[in-house]
N, CA, C and O atoms as CSV, one atom per row, in Angstrom:
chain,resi,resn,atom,element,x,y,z
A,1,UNK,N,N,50.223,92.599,115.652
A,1,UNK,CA,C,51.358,93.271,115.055
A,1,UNK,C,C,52.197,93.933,116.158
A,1,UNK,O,O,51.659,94.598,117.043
A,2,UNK,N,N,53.669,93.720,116.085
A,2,UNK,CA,C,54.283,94.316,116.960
A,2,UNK,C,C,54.690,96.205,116.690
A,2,UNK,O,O,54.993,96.702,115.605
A,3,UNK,N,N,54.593,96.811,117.787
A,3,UNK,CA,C,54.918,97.773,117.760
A,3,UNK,C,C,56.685,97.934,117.663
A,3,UNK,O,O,57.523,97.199,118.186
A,4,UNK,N,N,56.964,99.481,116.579
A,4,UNK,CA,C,57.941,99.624,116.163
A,4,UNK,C,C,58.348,99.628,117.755
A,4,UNK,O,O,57.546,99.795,118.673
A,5,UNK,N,N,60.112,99.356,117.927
A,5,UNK,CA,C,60.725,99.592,118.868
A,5,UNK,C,C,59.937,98.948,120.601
A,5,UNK,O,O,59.839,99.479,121.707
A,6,UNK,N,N,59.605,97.874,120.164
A,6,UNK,CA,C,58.533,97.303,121.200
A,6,UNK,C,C,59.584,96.731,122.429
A,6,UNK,O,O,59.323,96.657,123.630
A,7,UNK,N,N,61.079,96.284,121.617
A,7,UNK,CA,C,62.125,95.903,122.908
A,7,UNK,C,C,62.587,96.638,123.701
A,7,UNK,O,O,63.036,96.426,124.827
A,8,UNK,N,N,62.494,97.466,123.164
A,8,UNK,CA,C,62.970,98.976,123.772
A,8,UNK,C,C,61.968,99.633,125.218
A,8,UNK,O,O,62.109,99.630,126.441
A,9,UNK,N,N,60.792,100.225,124.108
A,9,UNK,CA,C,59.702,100.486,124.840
A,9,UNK,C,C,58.937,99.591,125.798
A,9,UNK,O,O,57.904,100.026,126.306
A,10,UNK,N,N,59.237,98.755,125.990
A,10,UNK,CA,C,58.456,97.715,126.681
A,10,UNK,C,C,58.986,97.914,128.870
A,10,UNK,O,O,58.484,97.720,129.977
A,11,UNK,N,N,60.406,98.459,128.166
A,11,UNK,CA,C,60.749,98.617,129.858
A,11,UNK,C,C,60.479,100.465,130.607
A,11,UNK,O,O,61.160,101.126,131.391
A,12,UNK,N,N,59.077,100.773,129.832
A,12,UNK,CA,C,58.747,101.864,129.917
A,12,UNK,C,C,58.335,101.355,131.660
A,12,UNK,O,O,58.809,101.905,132.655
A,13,UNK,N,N,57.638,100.529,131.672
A,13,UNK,CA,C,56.296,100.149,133.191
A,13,UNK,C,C,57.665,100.420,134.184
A,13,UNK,O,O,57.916,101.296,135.011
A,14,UNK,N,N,58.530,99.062,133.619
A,14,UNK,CA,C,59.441,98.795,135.221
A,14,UNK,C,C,60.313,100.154,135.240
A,14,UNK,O,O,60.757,100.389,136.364
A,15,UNK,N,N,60.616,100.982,134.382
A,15,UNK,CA,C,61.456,101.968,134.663
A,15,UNK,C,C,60.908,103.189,135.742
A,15,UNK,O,O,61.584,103.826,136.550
A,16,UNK,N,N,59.300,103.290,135.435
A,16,UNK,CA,C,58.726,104.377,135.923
A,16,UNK,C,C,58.526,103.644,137.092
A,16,UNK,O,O,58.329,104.452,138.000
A,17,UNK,N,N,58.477,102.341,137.556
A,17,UNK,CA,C,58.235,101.382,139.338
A,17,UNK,C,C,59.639,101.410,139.801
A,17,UNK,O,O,59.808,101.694,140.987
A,18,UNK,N,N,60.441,101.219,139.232
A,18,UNK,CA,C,61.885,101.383,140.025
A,18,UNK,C,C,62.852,101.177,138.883
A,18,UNK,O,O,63.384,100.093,138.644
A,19,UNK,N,N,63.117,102.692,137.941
A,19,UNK,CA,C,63.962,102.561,137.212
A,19,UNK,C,C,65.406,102.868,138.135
A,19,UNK,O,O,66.339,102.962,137.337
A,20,UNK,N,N,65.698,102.984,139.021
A,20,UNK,CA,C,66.581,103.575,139.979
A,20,UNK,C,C,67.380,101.936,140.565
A,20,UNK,O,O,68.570,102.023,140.870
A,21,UNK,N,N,67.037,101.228,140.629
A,21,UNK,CA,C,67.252,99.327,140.046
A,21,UNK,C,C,68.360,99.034,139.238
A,21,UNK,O,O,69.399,98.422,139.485
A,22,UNK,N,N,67.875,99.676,138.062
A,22,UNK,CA,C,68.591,99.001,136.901
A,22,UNK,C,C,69.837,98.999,136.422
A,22,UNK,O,O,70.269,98.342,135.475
A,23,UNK,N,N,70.900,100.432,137.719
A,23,UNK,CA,C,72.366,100.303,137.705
A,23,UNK,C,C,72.106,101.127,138.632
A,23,UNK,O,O,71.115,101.851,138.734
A,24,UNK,N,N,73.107,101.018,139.412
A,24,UNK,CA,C,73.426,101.527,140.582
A,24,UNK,C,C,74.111,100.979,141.205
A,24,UNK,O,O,73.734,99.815,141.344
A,25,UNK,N,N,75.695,101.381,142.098
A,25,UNK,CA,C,76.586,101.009,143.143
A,25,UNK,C,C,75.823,101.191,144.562
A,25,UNK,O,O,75.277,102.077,145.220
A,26,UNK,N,N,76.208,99.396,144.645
A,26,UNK,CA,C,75.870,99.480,146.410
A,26,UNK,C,C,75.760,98.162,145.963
A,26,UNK,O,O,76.388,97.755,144.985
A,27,UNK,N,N,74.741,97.238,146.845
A,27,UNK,CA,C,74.943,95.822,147.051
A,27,UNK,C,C,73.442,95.569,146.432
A,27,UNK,O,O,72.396,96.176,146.657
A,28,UNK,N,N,73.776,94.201,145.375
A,28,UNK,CA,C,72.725,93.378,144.588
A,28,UNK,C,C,71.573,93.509,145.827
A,28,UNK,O,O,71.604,93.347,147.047
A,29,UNK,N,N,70.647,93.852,144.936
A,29,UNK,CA,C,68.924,93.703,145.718
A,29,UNK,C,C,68.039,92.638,145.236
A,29,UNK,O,O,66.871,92.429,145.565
A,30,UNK,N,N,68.886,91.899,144.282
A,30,UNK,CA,C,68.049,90.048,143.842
A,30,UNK,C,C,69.675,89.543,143.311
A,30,UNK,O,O,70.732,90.172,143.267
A,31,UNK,N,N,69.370,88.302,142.991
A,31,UNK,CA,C,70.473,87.711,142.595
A,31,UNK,C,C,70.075,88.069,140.402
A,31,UNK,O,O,70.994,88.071,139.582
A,32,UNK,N,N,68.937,88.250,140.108
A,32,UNK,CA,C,68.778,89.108,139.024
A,32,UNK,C,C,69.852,89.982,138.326
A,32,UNK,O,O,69.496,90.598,137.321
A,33,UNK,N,N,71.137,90.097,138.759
A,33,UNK,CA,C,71.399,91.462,138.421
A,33,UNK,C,C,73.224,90.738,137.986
A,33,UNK,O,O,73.593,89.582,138.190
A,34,UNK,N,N,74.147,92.011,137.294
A,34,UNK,CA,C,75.269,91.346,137.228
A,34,UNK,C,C,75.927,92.548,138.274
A,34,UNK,O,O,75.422,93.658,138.446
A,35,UNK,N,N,77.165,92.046,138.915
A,35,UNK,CA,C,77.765,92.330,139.868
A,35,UNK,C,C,79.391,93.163,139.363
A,35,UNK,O,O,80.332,92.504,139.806
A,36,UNK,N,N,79.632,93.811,138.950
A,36,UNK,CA,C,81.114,94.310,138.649
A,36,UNK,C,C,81.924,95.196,139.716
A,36,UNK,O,O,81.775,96.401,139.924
A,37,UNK,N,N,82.736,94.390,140.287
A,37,UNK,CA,C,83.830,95.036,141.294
A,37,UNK,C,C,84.300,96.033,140.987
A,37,UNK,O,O,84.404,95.893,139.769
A,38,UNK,N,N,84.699,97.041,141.239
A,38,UNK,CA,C,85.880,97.935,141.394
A,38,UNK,C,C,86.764,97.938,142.207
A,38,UNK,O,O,86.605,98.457,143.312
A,39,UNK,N,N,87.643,97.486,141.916
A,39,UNK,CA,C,89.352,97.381,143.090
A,39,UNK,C,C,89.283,98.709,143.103
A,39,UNK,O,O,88.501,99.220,143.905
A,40,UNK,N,N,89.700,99.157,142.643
A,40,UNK,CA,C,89.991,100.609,142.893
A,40,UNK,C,C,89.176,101.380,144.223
A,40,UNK,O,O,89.980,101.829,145.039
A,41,UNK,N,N,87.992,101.566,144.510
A,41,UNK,CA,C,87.207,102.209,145.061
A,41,UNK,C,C,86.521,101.106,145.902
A,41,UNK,O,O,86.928,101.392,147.028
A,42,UNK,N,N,85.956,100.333,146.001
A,42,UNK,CA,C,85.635,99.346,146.316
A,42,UNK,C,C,83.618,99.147,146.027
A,42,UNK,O,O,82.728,98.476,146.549
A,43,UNK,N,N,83.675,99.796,145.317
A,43,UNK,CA,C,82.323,100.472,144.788
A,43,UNK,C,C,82.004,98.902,143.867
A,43,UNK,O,O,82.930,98.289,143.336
A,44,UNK,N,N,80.580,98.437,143.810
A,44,UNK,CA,C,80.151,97.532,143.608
A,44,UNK,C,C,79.060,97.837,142.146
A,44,UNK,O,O,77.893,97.921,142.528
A,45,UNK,N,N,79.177,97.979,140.907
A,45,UNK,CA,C,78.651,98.621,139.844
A,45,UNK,C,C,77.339,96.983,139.833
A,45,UNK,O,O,77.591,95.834,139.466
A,46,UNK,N,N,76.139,97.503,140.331
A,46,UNK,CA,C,75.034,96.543,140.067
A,46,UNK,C,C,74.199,96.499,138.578
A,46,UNK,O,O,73.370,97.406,138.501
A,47,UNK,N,N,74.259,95.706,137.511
A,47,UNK,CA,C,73.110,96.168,136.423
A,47,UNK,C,C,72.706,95.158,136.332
A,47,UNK,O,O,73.309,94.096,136.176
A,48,UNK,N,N,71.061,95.474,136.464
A,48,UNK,CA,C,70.632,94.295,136.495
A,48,UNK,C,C,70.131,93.510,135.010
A,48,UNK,O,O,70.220,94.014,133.890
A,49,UNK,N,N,69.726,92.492,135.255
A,49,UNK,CA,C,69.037,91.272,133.698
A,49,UNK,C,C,68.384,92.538,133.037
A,49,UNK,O,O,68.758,92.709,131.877
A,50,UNK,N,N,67.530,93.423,133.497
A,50,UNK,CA,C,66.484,94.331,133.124
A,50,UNK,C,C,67.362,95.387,132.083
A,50,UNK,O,O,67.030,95.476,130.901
A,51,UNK,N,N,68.349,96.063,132.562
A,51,UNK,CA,C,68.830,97.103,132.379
A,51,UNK,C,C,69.875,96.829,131.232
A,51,UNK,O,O,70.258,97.709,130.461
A,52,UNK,N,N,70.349,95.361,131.194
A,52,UNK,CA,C,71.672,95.129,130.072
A,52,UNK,C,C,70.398,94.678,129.133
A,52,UNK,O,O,70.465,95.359,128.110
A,53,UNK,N,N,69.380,93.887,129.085
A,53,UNK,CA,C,68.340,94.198,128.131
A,53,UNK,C,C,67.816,95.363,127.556
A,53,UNK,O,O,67.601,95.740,126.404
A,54,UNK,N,N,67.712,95.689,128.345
A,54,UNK,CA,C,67.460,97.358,127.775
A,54,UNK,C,C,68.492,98.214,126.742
A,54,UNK,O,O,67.997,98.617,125.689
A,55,UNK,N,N,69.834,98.483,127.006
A,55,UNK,CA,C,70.901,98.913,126.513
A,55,UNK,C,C,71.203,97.706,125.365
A,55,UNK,O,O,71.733,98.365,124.470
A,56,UNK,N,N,71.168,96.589,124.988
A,56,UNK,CA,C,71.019,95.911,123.998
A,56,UNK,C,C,70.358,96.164,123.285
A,56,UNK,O,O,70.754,96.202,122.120
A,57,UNK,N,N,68.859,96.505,123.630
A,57,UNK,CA,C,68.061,96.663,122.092
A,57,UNK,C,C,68.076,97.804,121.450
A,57,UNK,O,O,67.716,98.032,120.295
A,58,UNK,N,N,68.784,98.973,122.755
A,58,UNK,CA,C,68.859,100.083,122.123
A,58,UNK,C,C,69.876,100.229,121.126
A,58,UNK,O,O,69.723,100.874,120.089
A,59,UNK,N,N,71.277,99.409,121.573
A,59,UNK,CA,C,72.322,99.184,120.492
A,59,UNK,C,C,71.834,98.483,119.399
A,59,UNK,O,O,72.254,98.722,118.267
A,60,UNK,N,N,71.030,97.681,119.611
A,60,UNK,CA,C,70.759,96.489,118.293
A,60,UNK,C,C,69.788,96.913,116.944
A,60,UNK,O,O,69.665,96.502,115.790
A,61,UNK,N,N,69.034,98.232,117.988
A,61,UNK,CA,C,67.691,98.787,116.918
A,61,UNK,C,C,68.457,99.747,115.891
A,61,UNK,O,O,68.493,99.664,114.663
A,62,UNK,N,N,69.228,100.940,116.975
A,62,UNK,CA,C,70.080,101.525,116.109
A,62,UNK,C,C,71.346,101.949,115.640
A,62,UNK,O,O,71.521,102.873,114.845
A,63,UNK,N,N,72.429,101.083,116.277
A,63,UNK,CA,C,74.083,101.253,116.644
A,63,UNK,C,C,74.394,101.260,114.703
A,63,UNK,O,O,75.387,101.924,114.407
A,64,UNK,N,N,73.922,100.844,113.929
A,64,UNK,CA,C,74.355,100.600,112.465
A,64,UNK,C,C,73.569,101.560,111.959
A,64,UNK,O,O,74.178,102.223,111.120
A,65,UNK,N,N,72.123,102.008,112.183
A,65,UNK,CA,C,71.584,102.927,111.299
A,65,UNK,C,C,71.716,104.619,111.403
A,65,UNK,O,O,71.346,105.431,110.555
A,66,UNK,N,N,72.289,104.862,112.568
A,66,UNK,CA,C,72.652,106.336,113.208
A,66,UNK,C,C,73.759,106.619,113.801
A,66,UNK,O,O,73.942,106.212,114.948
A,67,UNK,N,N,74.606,107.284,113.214
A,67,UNK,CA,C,75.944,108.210,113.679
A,67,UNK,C,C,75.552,108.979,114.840
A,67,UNK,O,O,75.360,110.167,114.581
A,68,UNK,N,N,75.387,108.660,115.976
A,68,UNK,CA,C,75.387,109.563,117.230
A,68,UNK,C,C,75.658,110.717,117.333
A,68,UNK,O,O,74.863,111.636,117.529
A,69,UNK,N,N,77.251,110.805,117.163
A,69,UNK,CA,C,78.156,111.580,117.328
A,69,UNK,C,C,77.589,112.680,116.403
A,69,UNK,O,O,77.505,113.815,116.873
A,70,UNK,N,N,77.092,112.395,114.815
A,70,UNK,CA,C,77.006,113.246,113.881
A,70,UNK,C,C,75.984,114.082,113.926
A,70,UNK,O,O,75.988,115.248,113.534
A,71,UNK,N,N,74.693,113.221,114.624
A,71,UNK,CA,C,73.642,113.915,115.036
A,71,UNK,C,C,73.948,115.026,116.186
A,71,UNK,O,O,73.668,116.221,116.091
A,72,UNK,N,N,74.472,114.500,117.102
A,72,UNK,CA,C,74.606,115.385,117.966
A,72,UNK,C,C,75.284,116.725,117.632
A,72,UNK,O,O,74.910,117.761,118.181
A,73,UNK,N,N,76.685,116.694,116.368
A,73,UNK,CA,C,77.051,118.039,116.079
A,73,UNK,C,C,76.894,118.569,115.351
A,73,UNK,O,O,77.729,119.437,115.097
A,74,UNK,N,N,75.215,118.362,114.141
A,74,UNK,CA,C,74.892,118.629,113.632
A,74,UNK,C,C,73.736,119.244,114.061
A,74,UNK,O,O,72.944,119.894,113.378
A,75,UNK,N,N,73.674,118.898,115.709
A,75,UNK,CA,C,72.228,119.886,116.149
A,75,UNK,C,C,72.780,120.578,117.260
A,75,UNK,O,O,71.951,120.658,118.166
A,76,UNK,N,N,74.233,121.283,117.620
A,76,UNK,CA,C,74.937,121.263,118.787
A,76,UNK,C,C,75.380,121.351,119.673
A,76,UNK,O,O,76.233,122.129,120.098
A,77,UNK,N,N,74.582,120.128,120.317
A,77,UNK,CA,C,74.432,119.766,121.168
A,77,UNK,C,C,75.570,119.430,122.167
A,77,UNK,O,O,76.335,118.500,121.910
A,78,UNK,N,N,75.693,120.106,123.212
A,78,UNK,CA,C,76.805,119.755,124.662
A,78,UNK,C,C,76.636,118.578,125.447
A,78,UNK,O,O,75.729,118.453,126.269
A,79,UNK,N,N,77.010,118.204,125.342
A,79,UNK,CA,C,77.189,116.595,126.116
A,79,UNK,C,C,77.029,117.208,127.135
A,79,UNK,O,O,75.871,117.425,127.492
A,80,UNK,N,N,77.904,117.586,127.769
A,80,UNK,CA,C,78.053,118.322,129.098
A,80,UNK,C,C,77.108,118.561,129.646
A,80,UNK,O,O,77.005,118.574,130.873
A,81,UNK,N,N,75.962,118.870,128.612
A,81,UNK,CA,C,75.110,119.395,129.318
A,81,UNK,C,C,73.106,118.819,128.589
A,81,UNK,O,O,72.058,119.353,128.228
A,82,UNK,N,N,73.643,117.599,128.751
A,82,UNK,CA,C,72.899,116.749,127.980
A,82,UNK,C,C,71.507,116.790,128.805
A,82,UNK,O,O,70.353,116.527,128.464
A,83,UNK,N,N,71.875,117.073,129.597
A,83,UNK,CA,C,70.488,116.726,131.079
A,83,UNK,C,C,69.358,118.113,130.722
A,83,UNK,O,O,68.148,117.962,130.890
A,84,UNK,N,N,69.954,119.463,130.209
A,84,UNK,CA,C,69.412,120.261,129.967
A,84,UNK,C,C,68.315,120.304,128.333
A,84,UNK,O,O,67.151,120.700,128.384
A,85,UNK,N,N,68.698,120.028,127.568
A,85,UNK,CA,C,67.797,119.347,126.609
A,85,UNK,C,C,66.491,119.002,126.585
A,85,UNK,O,O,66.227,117.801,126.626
A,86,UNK,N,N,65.416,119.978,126.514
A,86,UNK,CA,C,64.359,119.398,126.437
A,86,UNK,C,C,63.815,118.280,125.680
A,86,UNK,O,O,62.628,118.522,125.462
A,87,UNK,N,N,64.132,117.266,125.232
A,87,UNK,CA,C,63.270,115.415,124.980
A,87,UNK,C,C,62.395,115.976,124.393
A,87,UNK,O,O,62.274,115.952,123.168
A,88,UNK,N,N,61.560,116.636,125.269
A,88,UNK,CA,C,60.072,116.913,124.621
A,88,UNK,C,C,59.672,117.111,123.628
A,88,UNK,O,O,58.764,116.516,123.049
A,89,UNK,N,N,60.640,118.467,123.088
A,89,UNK,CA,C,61.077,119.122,121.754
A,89,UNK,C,C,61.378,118.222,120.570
A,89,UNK,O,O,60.719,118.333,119.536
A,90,UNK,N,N,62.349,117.339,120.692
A,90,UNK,CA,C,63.445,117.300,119.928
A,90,UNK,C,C,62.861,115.363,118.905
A,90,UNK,O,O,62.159,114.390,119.180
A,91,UNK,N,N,63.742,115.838,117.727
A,91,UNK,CA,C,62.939,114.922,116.643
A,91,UNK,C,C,63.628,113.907,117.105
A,91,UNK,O,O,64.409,113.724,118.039
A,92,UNK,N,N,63.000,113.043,115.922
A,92,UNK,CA,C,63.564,111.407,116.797
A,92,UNK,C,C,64.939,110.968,116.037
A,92,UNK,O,O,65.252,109.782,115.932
A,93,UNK,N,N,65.469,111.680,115.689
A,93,UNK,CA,C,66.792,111.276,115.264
A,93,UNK,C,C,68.141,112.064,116.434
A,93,UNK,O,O,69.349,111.843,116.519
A,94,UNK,N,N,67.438,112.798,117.011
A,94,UNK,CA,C,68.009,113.687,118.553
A,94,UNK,C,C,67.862,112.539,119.567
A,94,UNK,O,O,68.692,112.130,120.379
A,95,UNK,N,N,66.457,112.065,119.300
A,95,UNK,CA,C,65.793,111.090,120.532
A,95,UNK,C,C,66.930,109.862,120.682
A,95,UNK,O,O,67.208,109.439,121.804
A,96,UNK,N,N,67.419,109.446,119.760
A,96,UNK,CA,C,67.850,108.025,119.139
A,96,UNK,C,C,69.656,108.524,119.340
A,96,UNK,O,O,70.241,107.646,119.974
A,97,UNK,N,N,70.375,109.428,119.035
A,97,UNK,CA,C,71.359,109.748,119.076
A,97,UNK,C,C,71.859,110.007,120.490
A,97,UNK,O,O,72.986,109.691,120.873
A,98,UNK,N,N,70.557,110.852,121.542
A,98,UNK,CA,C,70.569,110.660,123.055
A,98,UNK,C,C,70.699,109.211,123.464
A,98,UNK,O,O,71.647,108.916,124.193
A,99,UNK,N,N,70.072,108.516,123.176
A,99,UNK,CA,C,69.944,106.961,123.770
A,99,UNK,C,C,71.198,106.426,123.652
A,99,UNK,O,O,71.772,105.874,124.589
A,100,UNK,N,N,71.769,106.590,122.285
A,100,UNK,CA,C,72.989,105.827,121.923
A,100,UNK,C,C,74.270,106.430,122.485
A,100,UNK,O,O,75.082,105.505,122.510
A,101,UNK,N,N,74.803,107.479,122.922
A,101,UNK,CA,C,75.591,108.176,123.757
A,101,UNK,C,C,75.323,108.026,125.266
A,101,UNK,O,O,76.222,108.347,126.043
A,102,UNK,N,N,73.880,107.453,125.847
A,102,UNK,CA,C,73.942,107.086,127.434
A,102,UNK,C,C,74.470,105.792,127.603
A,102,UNK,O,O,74.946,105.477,128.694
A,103,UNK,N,N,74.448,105.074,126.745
A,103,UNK,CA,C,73.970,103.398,126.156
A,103,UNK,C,C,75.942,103.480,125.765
A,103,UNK,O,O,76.644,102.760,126.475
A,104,UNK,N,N,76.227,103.827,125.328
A,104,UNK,CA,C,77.819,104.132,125.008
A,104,UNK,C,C,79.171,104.916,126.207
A,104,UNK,O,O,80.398,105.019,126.229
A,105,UNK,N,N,77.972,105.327,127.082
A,105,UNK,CA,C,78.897,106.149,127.780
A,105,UNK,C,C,78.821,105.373,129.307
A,105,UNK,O,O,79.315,105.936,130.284
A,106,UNK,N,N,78.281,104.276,129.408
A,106,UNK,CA,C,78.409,103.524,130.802
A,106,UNK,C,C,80.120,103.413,131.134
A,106,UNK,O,O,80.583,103.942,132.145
A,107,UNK,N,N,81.081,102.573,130.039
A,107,UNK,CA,C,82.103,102.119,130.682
A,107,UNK,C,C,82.792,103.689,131.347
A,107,UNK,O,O,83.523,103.616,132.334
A,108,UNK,N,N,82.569,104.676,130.890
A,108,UNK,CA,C,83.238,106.063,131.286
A,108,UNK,C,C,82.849,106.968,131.949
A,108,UNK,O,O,83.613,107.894,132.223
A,109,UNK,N,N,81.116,106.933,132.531
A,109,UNK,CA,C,81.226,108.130,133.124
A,109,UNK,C,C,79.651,106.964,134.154
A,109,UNK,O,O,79.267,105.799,134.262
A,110,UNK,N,N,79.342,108.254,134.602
A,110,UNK,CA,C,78.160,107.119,135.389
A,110,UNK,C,C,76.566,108.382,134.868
A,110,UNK,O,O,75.630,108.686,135.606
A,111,UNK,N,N,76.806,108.863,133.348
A,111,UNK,CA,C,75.158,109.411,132.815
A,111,UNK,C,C,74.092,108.559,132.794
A,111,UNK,O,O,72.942,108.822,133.146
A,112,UNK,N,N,74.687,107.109,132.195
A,112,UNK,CA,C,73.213,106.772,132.589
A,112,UNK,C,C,72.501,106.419,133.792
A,112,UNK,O,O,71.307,106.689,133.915
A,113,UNK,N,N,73.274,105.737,134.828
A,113,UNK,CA,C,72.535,106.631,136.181
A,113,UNK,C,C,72.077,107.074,136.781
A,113,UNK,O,O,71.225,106.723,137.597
A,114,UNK,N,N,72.809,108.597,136.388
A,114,UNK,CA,C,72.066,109.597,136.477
A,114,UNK,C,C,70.793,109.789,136.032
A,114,UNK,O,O,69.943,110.116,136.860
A,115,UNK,N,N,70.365,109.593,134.408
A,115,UNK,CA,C,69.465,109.573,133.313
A,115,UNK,C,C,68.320,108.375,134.207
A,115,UNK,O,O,67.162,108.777,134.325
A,116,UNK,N,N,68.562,107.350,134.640
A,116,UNK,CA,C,67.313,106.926,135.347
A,116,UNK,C,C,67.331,107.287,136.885
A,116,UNK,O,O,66.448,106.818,137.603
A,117,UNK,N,N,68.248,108.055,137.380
A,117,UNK,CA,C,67.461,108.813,139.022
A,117,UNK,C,C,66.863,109.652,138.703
A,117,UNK,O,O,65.765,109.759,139.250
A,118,UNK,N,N,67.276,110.751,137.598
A,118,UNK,CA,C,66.510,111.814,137.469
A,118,UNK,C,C,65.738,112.011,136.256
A,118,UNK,O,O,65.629,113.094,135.682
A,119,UNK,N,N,65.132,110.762,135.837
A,119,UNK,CA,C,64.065,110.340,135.054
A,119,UNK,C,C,63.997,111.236,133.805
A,119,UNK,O,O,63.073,111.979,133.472
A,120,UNK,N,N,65.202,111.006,133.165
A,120,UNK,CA,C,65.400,111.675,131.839
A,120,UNK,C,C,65.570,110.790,130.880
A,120,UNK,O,O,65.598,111.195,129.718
A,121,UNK,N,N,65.773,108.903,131.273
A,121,UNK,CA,C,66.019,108.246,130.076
A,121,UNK,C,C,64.498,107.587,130.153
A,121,UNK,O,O,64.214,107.022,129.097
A,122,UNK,N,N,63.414,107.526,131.196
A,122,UNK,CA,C,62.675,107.464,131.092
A,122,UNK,C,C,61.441,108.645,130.119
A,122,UNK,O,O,60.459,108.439,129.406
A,123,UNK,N,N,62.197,109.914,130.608
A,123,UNK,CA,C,61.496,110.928,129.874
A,123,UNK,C,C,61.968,110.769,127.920
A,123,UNK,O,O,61.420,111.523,127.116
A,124,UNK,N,N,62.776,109.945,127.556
A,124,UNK,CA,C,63.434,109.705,126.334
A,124,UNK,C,C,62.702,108.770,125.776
A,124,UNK,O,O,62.247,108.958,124.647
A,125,UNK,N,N,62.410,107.362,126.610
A,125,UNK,CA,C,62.027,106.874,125.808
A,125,UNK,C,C,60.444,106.731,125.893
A,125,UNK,O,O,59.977,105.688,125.435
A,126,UNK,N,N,59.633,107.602,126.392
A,126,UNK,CA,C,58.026,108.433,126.385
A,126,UNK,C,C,58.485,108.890,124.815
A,126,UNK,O,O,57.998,108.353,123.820
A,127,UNK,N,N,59.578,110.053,124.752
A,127,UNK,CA,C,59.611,110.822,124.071
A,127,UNK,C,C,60.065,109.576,122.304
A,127,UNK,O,O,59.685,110.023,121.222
A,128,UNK,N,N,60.463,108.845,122.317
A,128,UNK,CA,C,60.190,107.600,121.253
A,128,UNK,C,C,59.047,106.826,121.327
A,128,UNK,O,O,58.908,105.865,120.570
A,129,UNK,N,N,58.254,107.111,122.105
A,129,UNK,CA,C,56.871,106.223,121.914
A,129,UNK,C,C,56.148,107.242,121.088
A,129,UNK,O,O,55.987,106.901,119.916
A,130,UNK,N,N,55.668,108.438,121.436
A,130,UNK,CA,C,55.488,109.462,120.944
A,130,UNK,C,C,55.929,109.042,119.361
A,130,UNK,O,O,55.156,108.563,118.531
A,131,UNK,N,N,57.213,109.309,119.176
A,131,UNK,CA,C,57.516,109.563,117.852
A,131,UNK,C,C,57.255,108.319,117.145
A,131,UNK,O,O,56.995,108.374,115.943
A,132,UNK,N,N,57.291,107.301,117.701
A,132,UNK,CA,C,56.631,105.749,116.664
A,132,UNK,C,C,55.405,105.681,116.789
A,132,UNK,O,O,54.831,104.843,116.093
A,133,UNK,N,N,54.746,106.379,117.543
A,133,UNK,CA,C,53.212,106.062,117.008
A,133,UNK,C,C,53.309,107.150,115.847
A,133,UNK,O,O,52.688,106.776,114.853
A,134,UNK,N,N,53.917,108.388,115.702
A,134,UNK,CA,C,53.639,109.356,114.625
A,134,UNK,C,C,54.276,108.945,113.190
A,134,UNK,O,O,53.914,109.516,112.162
A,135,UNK,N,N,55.239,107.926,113.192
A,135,UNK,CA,C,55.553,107.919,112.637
A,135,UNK,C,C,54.827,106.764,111.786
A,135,UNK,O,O,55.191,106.536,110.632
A,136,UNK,N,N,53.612,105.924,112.503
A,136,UNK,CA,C,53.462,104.850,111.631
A,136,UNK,C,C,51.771,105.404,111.191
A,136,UNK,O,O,51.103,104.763,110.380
């Protein structure tokens, strides 16, 4: 039997071996990865096969069943200051509304990124394994 959210959770291993991989500007480290220019800056946006898998299943599990936005200002929560948020705490409809705002906010800002250098989307989705084993 597959575990709930198993597409998701599954890039728990490679995130915690080199989630720091899976986007990041500078120059491709396998041919694995997709390549997006910036004219502007000349900055080289790397994401790799791993990482647009990842952000897919997170859109695909819950982009139709959860209002992000609604969760978030119904518990309210600062974007701004999203990094501060203890995960640990917080129910899985917080958990799931975080994911979908890092997962949404690539073309505009560079959080998720951030969220795997400083091992907070890794600490997120611990914090959904957690909540699908409780929940089944």
């Amino acid at each position: 039997m597959e575990r709930k959210y198993s597409k998701i959770l599954k890039h728990i291993p490679t995130l915690e071996d080199h989630g720091h991989l899976y986007m990041y500007y500078g120059d491709p480290y396998s041919e694995e990865c997709y390549v997006y220019d910036d004219e502007k800056d000349g900055k080289n946006l790397i994401v790799s096969y791993e990482c647009d898998n990842l952000c897919k299943a997170i859109a695909d599990e819950f982009q139709y069943e959860y209002e992000w936005l609604d969760i978030v200002g119904d518990n309210n929560i600062k974007l701004e200051e999203v990094f501060n948020i203890d995960v640990e705490t917080q129910e899985l409809n917080v958990i799931i509304a975080l994911l979908l705002y890092l997962v949404g906010s690539i073309p505009f800002e560079d959080k998720f990124i951030d969220a795997l250098n400083n091992g907070y989307l890794l600490r997120m989705l611990k914090r959904l394994e957690h909540l699908s084993y409780e929940a089944n």
